[in-house]
KEKE-3310 file (N, C-alpha, C; in steps of 0.2 Angstrom, whole numbers, plus 5000, padded with zeros to 4 digits):
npx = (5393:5391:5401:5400:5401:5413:5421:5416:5421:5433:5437:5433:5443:5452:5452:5453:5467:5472:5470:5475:5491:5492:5487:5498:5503:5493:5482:5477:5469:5461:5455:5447:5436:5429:5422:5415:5408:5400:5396:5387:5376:5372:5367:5357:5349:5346:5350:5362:5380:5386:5373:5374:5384:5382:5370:5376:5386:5380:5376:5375:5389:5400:5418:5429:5440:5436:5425:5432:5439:5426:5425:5433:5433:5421:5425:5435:5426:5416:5427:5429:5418:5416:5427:5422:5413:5420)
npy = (5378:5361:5348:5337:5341:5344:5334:5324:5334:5336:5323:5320:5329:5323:5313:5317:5322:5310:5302:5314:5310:5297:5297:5306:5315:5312:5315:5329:5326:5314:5318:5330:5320:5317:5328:5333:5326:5325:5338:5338:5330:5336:5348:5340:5334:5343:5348:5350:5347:5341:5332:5324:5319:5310:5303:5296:5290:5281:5271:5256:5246:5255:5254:5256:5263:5271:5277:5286:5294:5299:5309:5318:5324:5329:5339:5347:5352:5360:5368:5376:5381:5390:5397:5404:5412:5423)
npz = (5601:5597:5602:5592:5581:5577:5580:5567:5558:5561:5558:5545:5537:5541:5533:5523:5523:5521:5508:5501:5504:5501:5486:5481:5469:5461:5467:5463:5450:5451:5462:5459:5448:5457:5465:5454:5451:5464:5465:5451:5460:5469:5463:5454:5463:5471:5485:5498:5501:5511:5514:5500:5501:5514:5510:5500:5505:5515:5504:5497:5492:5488:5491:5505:5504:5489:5500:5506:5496:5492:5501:5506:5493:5497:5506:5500:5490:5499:5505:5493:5492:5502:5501:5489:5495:5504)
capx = (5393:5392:5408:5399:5400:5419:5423:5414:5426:5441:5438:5434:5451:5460:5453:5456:5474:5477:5470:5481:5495:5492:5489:5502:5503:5487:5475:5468:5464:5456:5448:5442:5432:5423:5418:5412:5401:5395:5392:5381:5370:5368:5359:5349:5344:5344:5353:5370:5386:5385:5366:5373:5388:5378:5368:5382:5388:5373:5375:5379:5394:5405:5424:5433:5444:5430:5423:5438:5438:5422:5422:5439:5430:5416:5430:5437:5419:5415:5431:5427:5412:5417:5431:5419:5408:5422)
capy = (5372:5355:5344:5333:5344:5347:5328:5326:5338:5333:5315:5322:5332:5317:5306:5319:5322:5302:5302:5314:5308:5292:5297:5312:5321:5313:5319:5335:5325:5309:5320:5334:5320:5315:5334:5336:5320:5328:5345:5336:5325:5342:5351:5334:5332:5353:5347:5352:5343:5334:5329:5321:5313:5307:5297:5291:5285:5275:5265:5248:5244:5258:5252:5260:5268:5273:5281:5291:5298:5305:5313:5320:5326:5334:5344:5349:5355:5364:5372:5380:5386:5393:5402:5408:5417:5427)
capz = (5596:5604:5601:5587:5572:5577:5579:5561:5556:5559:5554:5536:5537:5541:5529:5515:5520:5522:5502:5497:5505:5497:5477:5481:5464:5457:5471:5458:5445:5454:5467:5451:5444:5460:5465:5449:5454:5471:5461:5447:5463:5471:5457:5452:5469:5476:5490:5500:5499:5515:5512:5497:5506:5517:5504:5495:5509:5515:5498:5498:5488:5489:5495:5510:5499:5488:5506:5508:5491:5492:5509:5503:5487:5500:5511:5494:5488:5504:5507:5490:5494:5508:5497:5484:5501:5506)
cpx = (5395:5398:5407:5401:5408:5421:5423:5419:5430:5442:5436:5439:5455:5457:5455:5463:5476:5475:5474:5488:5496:5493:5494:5498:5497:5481:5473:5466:5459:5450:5445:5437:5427:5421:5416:5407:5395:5390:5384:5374:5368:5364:5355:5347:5343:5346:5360:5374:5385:5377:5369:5380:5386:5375:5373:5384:5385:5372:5380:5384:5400:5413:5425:5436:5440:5427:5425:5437:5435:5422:5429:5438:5425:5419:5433:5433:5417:5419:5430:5420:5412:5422:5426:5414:5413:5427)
cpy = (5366:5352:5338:5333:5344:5340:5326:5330:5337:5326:5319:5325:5326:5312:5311:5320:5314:5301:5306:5313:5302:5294:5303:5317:5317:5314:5323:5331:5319:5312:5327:5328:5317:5321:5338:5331:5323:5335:5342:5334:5331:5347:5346:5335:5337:5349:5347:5345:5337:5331:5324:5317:5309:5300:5294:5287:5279:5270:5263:5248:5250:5253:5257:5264:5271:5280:5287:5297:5304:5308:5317:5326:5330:5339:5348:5356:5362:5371:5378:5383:5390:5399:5407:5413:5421:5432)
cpz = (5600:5598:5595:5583:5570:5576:5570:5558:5551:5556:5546:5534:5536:5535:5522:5516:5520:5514:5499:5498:5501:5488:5476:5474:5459:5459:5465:5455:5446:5460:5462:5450:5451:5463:5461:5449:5459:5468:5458:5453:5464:5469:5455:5457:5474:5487:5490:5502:5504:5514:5507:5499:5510:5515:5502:5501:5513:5511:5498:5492:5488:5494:5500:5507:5494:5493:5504:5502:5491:5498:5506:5498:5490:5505:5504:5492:5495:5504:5499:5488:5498:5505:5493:5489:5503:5503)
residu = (UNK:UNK:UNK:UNK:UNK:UNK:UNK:UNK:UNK:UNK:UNK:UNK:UNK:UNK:UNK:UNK:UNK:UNK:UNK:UNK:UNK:UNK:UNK:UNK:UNK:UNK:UNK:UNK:UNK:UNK:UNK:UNK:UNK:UNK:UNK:UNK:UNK:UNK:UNK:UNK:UNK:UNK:UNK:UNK:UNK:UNK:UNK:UNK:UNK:UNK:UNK:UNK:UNK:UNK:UNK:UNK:UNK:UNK:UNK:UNK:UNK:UNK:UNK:UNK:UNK:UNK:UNK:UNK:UNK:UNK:UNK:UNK:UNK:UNK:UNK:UNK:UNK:UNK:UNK:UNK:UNK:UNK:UNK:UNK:UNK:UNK)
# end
């Protein structure tokens, strides 16, 4: 595995522990209604989580904080798919 996917990674790691460091005890419910966002795009558009992180993130207007969220919200998502395979 080249060093890309791994760098990529962990920067998604750290931006979702630096969101829920920040909203502490209201991470589940602020990050539940943005991985039920990524859900819904993923069945409109039959495409996988980072494909539609990808996108979103590509689009203008989103905040930095915003960013965070959703990448937060796509480590979230992932890691329970990865749960539900094993």
């Amino acid at each position: 595995m080249s060093a890309q996917p791994v760098k990529i990674a962990a920067m998604m790691y750290e931006s979702r522990d630096s969101i829920k460091g920040l909203l502490g005890d209201r991470y589940p419910g602020v990050i539940g209604k943005w991985v039920d966002m990524l859900r819904k795009m993923e069945d409109s558009h039959g495409q996988s989580t980072l494909d539609v992180l990808r996108l979103m993130l590509l689009r203008a207007g989103m905040t930095g904080a915003e960013q965070l969220i959703l990448t937060a919200a796509a480590v979230e998502r992932i890691e329970a798919d990865a749960g539900d395979q094993s």
